[in-house]
Backbone as CSV, one residue per row, in Angstrom:
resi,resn,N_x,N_y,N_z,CA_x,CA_y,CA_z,C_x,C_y,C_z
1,UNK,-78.697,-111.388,-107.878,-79.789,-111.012,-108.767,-79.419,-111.380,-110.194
2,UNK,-80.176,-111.604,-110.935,-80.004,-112.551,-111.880,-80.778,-111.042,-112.986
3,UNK,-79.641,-110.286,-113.803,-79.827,-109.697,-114.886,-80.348,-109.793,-116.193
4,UNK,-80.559,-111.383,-116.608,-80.930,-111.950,-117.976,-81.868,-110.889,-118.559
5,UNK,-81.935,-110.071,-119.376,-82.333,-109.900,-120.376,-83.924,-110.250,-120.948
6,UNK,-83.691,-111.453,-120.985,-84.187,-112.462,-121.524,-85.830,-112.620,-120.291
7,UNK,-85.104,-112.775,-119.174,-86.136,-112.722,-118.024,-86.964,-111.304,-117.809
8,UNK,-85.754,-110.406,-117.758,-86.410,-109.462,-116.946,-86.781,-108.501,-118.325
9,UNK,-86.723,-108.110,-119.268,-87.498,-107.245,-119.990,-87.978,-108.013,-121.271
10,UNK,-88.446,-109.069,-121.678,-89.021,-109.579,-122.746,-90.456,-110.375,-121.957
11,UNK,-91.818,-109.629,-122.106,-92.711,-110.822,-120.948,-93.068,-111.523,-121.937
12,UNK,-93.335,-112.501,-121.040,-93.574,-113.846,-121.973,-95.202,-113.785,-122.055
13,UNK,-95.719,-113.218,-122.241,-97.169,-113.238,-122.625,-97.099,-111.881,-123.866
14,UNK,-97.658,-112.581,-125.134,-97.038,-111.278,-126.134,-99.204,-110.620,-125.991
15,UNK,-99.361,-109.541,-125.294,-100.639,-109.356,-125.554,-100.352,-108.359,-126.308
16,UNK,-99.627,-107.883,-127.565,-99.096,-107.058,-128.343,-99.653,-107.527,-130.008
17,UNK,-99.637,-109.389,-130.004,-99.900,-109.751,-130.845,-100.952,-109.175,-132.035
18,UNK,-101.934,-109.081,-132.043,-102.763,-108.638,-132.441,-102.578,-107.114,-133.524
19,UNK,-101.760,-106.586,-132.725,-100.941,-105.162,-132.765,-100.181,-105.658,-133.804
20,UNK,-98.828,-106.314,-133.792,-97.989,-107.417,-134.204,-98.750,-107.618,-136.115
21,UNK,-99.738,-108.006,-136.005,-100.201,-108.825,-137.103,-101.171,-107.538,-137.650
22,UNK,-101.125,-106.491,-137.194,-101.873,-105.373,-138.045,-100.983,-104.248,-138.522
23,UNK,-99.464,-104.184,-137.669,-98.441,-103.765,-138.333,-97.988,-104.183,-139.638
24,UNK,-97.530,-105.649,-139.225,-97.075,-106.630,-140.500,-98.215,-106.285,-141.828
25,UNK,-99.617,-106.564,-141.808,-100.599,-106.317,-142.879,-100.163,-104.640,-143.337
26,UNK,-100.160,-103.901,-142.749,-99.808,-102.628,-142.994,-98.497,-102.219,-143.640
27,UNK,-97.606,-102.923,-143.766,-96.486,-102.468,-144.024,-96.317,-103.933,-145.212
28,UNK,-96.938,-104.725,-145.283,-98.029,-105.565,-146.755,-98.187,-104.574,-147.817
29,UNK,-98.811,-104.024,-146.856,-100.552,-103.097,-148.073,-99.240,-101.870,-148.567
30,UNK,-98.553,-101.353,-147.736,-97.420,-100.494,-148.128,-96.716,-100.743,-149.092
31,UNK,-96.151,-101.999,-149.217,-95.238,-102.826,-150.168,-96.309,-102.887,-151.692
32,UNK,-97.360,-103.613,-151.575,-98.035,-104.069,-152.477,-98.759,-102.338,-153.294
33,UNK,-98.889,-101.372,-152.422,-99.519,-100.523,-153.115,-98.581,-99.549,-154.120
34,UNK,-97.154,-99.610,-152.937,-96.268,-98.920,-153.935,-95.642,-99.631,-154.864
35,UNK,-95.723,-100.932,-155.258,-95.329,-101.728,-156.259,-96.212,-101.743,-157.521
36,UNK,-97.795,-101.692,-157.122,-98.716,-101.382,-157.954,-98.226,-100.257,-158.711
37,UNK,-98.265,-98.899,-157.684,-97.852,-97.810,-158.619,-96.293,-97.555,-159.430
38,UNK,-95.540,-98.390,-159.045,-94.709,-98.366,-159.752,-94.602,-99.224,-160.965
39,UNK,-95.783,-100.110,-161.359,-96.032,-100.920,-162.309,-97.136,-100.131,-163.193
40,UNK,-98.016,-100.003,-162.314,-98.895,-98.807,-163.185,-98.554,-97.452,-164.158
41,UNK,-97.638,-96.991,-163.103,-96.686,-95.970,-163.820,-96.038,-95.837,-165.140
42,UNK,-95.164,-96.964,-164.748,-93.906,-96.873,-165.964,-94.095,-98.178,-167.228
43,UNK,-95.061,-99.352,-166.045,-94.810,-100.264,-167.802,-96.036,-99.660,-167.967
44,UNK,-97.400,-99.477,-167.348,-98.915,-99.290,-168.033,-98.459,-97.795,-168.405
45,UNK,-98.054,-96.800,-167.644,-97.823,-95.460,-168.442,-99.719,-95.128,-167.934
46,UNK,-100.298,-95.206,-166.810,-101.325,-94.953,-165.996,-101.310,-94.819,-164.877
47,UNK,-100.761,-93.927,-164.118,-100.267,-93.825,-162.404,-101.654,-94.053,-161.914
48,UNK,-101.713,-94.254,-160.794,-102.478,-94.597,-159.902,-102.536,-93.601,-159.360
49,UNK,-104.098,-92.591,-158.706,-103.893,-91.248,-158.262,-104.013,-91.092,-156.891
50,UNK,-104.247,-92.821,-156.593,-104.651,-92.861,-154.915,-103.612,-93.408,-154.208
51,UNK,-102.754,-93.655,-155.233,-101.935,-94.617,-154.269,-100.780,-93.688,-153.389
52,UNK,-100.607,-92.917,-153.573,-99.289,-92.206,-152.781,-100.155,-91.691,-151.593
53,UNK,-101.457,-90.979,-151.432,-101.916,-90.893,-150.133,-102.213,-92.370,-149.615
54,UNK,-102.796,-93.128,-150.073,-102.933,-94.300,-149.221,-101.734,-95.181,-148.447
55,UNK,-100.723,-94.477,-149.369,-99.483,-95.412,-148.842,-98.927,-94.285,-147.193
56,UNK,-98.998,-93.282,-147.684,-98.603,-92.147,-146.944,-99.638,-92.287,-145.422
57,UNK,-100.922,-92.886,-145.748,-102.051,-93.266,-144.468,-101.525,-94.322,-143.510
58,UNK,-101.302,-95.080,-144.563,-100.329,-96.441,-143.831,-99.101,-96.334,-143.033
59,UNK,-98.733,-95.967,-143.777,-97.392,-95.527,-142.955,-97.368,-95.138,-141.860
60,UNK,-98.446,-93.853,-141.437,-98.517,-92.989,-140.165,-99.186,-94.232,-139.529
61,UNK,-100.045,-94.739,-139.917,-101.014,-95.612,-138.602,-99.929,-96.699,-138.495
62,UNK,-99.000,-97.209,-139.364,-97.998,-98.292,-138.989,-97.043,-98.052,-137.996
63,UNK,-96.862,-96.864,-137.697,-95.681,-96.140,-137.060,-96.614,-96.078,-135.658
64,UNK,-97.630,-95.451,-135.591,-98.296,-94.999,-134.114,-98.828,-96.416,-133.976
65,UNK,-99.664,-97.436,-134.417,-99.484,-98.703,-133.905,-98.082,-99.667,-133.688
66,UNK,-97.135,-99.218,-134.109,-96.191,-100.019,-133.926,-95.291,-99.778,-132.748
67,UNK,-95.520,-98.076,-132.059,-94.976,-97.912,-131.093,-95.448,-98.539,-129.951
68,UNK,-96.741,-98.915,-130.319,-97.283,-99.953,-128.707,-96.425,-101.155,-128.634
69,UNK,-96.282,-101.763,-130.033,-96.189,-102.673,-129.695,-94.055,-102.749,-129.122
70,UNK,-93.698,-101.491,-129.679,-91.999,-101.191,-128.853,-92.232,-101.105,-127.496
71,UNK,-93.606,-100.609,-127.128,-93.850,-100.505,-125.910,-93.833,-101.251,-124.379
72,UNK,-94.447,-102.421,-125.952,-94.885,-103.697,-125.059,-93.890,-104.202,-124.723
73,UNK,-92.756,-104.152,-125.806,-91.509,-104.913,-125.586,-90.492,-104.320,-124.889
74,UNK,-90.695,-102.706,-125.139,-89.832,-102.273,-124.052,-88.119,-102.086,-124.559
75,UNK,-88.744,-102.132,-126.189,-87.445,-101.915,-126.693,-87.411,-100.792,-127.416
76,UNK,-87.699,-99.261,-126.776,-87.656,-98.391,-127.213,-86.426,-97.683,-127.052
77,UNK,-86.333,-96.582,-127.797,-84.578,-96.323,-127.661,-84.384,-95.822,-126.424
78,UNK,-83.126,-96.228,-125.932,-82.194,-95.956,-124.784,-80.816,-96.021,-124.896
79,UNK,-80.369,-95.280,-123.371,-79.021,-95.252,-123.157,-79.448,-95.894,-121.610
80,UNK,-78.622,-97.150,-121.980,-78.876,-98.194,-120.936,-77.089,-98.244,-120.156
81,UNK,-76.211,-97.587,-120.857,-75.078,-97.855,-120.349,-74.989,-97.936,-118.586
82,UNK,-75.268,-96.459,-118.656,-75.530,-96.138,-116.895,-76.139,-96.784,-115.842
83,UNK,-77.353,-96.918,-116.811,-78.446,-97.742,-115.907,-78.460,-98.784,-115.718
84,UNK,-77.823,-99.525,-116.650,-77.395,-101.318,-115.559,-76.311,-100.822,-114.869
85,UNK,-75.586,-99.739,-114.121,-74.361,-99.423,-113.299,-75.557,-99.323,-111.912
86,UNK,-76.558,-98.776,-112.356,-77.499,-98.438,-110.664,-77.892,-99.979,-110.290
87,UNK,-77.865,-99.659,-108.555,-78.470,-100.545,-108.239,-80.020,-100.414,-108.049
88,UNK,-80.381,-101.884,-107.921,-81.596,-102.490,-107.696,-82.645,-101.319,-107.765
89,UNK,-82.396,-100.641,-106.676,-83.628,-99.819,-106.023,-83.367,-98.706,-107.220
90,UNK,-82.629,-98.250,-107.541,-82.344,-97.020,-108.186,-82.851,-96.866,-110.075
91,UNK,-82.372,-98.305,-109.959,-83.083,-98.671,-111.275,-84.722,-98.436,-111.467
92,UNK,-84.769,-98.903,-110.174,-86.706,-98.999,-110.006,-87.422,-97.830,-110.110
93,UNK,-86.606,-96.560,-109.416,-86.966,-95.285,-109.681,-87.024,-94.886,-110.377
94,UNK,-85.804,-95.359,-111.666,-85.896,-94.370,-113.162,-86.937,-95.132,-113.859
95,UNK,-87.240,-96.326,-113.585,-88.146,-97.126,-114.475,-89.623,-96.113,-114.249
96,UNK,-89.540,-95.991,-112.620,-90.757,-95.442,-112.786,-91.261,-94.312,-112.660
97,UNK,-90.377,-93.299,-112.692,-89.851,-92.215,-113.301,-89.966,-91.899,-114.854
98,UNK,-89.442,-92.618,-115.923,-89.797,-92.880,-116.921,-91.508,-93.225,-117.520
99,UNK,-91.710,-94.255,-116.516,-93.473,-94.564,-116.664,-94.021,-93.330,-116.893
100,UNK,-94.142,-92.668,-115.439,-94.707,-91.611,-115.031,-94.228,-90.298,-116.438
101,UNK,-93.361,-90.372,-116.910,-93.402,-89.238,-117.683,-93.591,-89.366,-119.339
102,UNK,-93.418,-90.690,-119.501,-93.901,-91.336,-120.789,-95.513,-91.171,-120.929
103,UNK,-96.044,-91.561,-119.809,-97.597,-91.338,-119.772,-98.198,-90.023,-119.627
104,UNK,-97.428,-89.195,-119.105,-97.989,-87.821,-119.814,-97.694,-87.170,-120.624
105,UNK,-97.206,-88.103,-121.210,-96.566,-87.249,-122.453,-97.636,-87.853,-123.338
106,UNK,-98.115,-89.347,-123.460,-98.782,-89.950,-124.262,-100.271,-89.369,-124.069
107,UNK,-99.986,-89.092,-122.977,-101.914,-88.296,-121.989,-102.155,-86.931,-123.059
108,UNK,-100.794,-86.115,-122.807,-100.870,-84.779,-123.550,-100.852,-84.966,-125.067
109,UNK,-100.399,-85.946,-125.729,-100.538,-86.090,-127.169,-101.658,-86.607,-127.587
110,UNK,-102.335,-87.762,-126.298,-104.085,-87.702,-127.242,-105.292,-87.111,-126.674
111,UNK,-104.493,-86.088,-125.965,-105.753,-85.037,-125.536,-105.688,-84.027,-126.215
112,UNK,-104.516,-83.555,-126.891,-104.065,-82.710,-127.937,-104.428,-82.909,-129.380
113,UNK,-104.966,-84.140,-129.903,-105.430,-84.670,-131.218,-106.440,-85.106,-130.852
114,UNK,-107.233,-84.747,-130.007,-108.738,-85.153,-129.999,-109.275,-83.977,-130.914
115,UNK,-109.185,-82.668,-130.411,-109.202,-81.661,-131.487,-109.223,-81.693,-132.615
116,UNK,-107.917,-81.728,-132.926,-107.427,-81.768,-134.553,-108.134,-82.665,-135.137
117,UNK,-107.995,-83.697,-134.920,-108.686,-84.781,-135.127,-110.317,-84.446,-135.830
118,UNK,-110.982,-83.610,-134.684,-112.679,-83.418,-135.255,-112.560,-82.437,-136.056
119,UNK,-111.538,-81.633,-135.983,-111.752,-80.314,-136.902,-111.111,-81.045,-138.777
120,UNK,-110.231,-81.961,-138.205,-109.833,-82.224,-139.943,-110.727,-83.296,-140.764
121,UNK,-112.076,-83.574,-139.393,-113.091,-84.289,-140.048,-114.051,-83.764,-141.238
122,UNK,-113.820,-82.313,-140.901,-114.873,-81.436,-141.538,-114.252,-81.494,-142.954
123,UNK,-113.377,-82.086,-143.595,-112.335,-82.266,-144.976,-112.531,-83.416,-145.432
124,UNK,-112.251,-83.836,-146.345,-112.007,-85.678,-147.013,-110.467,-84.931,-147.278
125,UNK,-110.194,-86.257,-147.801,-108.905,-86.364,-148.413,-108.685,-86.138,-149.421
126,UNK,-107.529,-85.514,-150.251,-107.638,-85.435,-151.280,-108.366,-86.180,-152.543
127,UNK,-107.805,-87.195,-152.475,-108.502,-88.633,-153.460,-109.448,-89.717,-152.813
128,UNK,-108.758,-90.003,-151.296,-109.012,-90.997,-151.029,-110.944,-90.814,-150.712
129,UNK,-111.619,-91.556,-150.401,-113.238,-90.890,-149.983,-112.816,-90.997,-148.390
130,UNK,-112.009,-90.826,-147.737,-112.101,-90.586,-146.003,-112.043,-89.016,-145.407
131,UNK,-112.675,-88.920,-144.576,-112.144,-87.596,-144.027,-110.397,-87.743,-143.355
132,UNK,-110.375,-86.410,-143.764,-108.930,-86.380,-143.900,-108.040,-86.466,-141.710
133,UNK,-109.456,-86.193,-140.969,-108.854,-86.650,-140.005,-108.616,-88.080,-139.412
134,UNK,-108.892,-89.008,-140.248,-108.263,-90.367,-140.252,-106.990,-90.448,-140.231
135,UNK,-106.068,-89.515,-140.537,-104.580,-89.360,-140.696,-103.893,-88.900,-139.299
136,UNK,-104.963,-87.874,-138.604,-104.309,-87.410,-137.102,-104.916,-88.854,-135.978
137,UNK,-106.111,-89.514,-136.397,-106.489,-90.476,-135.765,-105.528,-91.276,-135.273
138,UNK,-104.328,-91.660,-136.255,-103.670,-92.702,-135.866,-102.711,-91.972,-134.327
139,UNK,-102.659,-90.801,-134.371,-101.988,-90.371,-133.209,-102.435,-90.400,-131.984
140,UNK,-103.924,-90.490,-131.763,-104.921,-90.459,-130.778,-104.885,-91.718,-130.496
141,UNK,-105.118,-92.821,-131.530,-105.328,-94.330,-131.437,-103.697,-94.675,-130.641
142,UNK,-102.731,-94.326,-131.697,-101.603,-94.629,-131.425,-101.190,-94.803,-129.759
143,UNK,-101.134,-93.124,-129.908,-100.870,-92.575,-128.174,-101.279,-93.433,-127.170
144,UNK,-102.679,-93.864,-127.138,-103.697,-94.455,-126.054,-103.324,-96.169,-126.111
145,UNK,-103.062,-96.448,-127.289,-102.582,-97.776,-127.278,-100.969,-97.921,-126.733
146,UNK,-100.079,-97.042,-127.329,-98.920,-96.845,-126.353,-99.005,-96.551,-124.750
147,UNK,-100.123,-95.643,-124.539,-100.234,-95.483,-122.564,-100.525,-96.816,-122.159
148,UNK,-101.991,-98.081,-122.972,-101.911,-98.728,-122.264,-100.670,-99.868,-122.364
149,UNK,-100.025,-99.991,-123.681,-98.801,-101.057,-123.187,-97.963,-100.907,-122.322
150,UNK,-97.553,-100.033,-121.869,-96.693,-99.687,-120.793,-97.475,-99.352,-119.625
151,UNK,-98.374,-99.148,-118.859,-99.142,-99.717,-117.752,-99.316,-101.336,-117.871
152,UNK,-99.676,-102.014,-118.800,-99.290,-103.064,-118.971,-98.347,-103.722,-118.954
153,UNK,-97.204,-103.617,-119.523,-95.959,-103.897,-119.077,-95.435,-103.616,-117.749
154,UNK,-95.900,-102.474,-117.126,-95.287,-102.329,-116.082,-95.715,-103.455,-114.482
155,UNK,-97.117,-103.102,-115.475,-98.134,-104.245,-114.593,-97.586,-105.383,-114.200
156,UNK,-97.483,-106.073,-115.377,-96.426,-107.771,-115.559,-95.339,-108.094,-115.011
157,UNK,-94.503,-106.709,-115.536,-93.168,-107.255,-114.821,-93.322,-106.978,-113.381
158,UNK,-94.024,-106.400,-112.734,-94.170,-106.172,-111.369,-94.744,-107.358,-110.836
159,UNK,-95.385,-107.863,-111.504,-96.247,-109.048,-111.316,-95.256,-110.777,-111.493
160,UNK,-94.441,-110.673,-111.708,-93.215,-111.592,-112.834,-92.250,-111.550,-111.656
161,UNK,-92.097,-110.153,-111.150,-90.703,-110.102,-110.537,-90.947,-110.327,-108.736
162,UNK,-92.551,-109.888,-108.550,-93.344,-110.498,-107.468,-93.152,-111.633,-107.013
163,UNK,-93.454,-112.485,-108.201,-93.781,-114.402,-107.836,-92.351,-114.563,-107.854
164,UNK,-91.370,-114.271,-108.807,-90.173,-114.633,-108.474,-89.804,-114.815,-107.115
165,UNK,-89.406,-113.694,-106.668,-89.203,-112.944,-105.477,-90.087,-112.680,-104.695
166,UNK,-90.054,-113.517,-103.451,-90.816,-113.073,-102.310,-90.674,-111.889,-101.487
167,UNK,-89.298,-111.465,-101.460,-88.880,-110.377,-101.292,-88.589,-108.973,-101.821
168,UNK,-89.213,-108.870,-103.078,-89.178,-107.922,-104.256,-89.849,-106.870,-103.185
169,UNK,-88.506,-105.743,-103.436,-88.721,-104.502,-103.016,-88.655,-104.214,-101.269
170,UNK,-88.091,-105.310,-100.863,-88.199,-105.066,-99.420,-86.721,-105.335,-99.170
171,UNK,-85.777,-105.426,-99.736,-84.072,-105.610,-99.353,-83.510,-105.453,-100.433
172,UNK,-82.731,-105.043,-101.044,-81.761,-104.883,-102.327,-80.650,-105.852,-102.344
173,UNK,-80.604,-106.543,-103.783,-79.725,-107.672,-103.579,-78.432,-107.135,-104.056
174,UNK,-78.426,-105.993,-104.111,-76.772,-105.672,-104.505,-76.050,-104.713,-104.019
């Protein structure tokens, strides 16, 4: 069995992209807004009164969109020491073991901010003109976009390690 890395947890179809290029703009608009206010500030001596929540908005939706896209890749934190020691089959269990409990966890976090979510609609934001539950949104958005990259991912590589292997899952090669 052939361990590469390279093969078996990076899929070669990035459908993350999209994700990818709205992180990057976001963590842009982050850079550029807190540079504003730090120019506004100290040489104009005129702070900017929007900019620390807007940067603070960004941030959260950069973080809950960006976990899909760790998702996608599958490079979320671990302790992998052990687990390349299991074999074949055993591996397969914690993988999907892991699935299974990652997804309710992601199930229970945006069924849990659907709530919050409508109730912090009834607010704006301090400065900004949004209601202030645009800020728990990104956790709902986040969450649901994290459940589906990893049904997705799991999808692929099952699908990847299929065509490889004609025999995937019916004999253990080690």
């Amino acid at each position: 069995m052939n361990d590469d890395p390279q093969r078996a947890d990076s899929p070669i179809i990035d459908l993350a992209g999209p994700l990818r290029i709205v992180v990057t703009l976001g963590f842009l608009a982050v850079l550029a807004v807190t540079l504003a206010q730090v120019f506004f500030r100290y040489v104009l001596g005129q702070p900017l009164i929007w900019s620390e929540e807007l940067s603070r908005l960004l941030i959260v939706w950069v973080a809950f969109v960006g976990g899909a896209v760790v998702c996608w890749d599958g490079r979320h934190l671990n302790v992998d020491v052990a687990f390349n020691r299991f074999p074949r089959r055993l591996r397969d269990v914690v993988r999907i073991f892991n699935i299974v409990v990652a997804l309710a966890f992601l199930g229970v976090l945006v069924h849990a901010s659907i709530p919050i979510v409508r109730f912090e609609n009834f607010q704006d934001m301090s400065v900004l003109p949004l209601p202030a539950g645009v800020v728990r949104l990104a956790a709902t958005v986040g969450g649901a976009l994290m459940a589906i990259a990893i049904v997705a991912r799991a999808l692929y590589r099952f699908r990847c390690e299929r065509r490889r292997d004609p025999d995937f899952g019916l004999n253990d090669p080690m």
